[in-house]
C-alpha positions in Angstrom: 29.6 18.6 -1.1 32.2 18.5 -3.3 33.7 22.2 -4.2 33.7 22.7 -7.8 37.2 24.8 -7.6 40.3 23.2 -6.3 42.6 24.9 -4.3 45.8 24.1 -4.3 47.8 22.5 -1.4 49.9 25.5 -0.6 54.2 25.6 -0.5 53.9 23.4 2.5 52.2 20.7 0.6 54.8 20.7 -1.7 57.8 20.6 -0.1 56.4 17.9 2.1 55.3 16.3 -1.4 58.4 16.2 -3.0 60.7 15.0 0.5 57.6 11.9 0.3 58.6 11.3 -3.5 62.5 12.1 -2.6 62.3 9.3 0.5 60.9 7.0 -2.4 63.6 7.3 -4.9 66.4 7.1 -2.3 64.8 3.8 -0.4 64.0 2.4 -4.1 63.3 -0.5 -4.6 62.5 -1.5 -1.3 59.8 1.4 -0.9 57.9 0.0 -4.4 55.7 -2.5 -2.1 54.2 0.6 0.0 53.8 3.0 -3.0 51.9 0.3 -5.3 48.4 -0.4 -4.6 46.3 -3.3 -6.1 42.5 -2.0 -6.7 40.4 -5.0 -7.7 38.1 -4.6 -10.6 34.8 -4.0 -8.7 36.5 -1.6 -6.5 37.9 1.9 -6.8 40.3 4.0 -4.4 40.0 7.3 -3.4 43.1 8.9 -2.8 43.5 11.9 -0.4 46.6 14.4 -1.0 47.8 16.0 2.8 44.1 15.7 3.4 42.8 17.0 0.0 41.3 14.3 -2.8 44.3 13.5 -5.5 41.4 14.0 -8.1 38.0 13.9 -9.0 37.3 10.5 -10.7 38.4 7.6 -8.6 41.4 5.3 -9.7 41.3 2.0 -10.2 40.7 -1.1 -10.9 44.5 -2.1 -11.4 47.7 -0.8 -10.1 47.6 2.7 -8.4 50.7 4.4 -6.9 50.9 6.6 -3.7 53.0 8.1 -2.0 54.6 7.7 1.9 54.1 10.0 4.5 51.2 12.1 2.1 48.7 10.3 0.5 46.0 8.3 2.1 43.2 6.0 0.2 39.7 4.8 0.7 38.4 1.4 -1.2 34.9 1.5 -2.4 32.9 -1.5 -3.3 30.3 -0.8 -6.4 29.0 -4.5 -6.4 25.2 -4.2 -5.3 24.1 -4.4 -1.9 21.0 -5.8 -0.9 19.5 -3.8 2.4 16.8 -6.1 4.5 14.3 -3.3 6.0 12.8 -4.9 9.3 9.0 -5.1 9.6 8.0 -1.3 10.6 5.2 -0.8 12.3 2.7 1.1 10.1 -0.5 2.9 10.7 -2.3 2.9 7.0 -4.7 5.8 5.8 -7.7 4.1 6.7 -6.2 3.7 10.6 -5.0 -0.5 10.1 -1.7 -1.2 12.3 0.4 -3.3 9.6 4.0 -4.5 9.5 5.6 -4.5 6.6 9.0 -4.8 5.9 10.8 -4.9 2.6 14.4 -4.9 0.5 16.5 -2.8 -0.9 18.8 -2.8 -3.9 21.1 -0.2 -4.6 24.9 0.2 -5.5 27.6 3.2 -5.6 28.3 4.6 -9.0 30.5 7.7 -8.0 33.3 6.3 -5.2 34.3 10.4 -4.8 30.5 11.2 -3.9 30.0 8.3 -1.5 33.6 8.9 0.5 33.0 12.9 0.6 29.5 14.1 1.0 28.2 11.4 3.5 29.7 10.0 6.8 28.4 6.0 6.1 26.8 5.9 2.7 25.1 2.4 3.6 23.9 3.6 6.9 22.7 6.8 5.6 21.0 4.6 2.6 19.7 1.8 5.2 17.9 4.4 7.2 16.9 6.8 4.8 15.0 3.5 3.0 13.2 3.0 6.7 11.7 6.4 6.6 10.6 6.6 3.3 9.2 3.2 3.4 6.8 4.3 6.2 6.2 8.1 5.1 5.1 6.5 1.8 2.9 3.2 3.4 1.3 5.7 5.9 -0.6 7.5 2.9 -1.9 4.5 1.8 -5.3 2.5 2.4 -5.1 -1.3 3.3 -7.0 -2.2 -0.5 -4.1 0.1 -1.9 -1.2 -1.5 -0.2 -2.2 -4.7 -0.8 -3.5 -4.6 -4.4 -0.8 -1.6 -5.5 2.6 -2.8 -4.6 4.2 -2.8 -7.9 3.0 1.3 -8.2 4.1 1.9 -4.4 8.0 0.3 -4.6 7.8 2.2 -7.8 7.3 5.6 -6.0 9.9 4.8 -3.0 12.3 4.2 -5.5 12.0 7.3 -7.2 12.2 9.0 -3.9 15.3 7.1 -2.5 17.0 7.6 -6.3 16.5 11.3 -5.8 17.5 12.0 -2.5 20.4 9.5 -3.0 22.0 10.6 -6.2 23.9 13.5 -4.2 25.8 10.8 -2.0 26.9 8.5 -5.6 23.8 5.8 -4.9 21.6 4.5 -7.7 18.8 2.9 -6.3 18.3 -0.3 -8.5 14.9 -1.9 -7.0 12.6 -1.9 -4.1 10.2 -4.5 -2.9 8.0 -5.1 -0.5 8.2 -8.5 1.5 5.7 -9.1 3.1 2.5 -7.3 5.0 1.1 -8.0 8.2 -2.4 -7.3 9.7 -3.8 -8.1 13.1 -5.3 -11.3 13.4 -8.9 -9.6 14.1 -8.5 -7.5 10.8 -8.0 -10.8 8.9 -10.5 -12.7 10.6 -13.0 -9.7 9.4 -11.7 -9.7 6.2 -12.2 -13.4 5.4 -15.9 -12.8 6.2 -16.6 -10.0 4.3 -15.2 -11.9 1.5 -17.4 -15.0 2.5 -20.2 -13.2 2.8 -19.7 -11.6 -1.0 -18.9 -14.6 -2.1 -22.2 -16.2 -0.9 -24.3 -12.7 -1.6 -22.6 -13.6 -5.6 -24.2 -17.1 -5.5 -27.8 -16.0 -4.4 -27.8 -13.7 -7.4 -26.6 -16.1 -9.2 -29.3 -18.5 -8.3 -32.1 -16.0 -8.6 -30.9 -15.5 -12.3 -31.2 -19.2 -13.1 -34.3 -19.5 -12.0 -35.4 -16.2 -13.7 -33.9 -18.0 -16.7 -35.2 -21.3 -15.8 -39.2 -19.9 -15.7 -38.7 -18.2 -18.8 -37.9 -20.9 -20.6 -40.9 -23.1 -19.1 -42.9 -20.1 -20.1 -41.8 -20.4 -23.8 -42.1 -24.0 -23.3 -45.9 -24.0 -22.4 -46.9 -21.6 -25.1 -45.9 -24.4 -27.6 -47.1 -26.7 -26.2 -50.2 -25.5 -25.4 -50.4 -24.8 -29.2 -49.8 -28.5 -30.0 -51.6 -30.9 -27.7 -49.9 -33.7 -29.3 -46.1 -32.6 -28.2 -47.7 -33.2 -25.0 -48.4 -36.8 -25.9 -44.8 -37.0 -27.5 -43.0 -35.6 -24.6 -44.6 -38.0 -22.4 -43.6 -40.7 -24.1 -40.0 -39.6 -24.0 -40.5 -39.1 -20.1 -41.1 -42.9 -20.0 -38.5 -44.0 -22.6 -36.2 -42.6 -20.2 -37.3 -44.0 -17.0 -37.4 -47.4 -18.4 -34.2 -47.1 -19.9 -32.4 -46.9 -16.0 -34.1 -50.4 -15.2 -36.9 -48.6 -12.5 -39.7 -51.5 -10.9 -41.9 -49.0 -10.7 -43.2 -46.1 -13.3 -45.2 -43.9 -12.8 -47.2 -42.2 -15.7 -48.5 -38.7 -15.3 -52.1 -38.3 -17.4 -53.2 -35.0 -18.5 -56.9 -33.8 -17.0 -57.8 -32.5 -20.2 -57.9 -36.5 -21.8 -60.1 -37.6 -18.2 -62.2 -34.2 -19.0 -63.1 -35.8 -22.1 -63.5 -39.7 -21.1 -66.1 -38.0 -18.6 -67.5 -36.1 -21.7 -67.7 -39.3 -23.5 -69.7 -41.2 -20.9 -72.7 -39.3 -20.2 -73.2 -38.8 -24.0 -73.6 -42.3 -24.4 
């Protein structure tokens, strides 16, 4: 890290600083084209001193000027960069192998940060998102992985903000790509979902009919009440039938009206 004091670069430094600037102004103009130093406008240069950073804010974008012999400069890019995690094998809280691989998103905000405190800021970054991706998946159940993504690349990119902030990275998004189960696991799966899905249609089937008798129930106090909406809704029954053009029809008749034809009979 960074030391908040700066030390100078000694007598040394200087005199070797000032023979640099010296061997500039003698050899002018020809020396301008080492000493200037185009910086494009999504990158910024970190200049070292006889080993020691110039400052501690980046320069650029534009023209920056350094000197022969003493100074030194690093470009950094802070467009985003997009970092492909491969499929990681992953053994979920409920003991399912998976693979699941994801993306990254990140960019450098502090050029000084990323050149000082960290050997390869996109290696460290690209490796650092492989671990927490799997210490984060590995506390997870297979319903909760699938059904919670949004929540988990929430929580990983909280974590990879926060570990990365020391190194100049923000972390912009996370997402998952894709998960992979074993072909047994899915094969179970799809099964217990048929069979819910056909456990949901028997109770749905036992409520019509509950629904269904009921309603004959109400239907058969009425007309049990009226004898003659019996008649009526016979008649009805038969308007229908021959309204589809049928050879044959067949007319139900009620026992109560051959009850009392019999009755009739033997009284006279």
């Amino acid at each position: 890290v960074i030391a908040d004091r700066r030390e100078g670069i000694g007598v040394c430094g200087w005199i070797l600083v000032s023979l640099s600037f010296f061997l500039v102004v003698i050899t002018f103009p020809v020396s301008i084209w080492a000493c200037i130093k185009v910086i494009r406008e999504y990158e910024r240069a970190v200049v070292f001193r006889l080993g020691r950073i110039l400052s501690k804010k980046a320069k650029g974008p534009g023209l920056i000027l350094v000197l022969p012999c003493t100074d030194t400069f690093i470009k950094v890019d802070l467009r985003a960069v997009t970092c492909k995690i491969p499929p990681q094998e992953i053994l979920t809280k409920d003991a399912v192998t998976t693979q699941v691989d994801g993306v990254v998103y990140y960019r450098i905000h502090s050029a000084v940060s990323a050149v000082a405190n960290v050997t390869d800021v996109h290696s460290a970054t690209f490796l650092l998102a492989q671990t927490t991706l799997r210490n984060i998946l590995g506390t997870q159940s297979l319903a909760q992985l699938l059904a919670g993504r949004e929540e988990i690349t929430h929580s990983i990119q909280a974590i990879l903000d926060s570990a990365t902030e020391q190194w100049g990275i923000k972390v912009a998004r996370v997402e998952i790509k894709d998960v992979r189960i074993p072909v047994a696991m899915q094969r179970a799966m799809a099964a217990e979902a048929e069979a819910a899905r056909e456990a949901r249609a028997k109770v749905v089937a036992a409520e019509g009919e509950m629904n269904a008798s009921k309603a004959l129930k109400q239907a058969s106090m009425v007309l049990a009440e009226s004898p003659a909406g019996l008649q009526l809704r016979y008649l009805q029954t038969l308007t229908t039938l021959a309204a589809e053009n049928n050879s044959t029809i067949v007319f139900p008749l009620p026992i109560n009206m051959l009850e009392s034809l019999g009755q009739k009979n033997r009284g006279g």
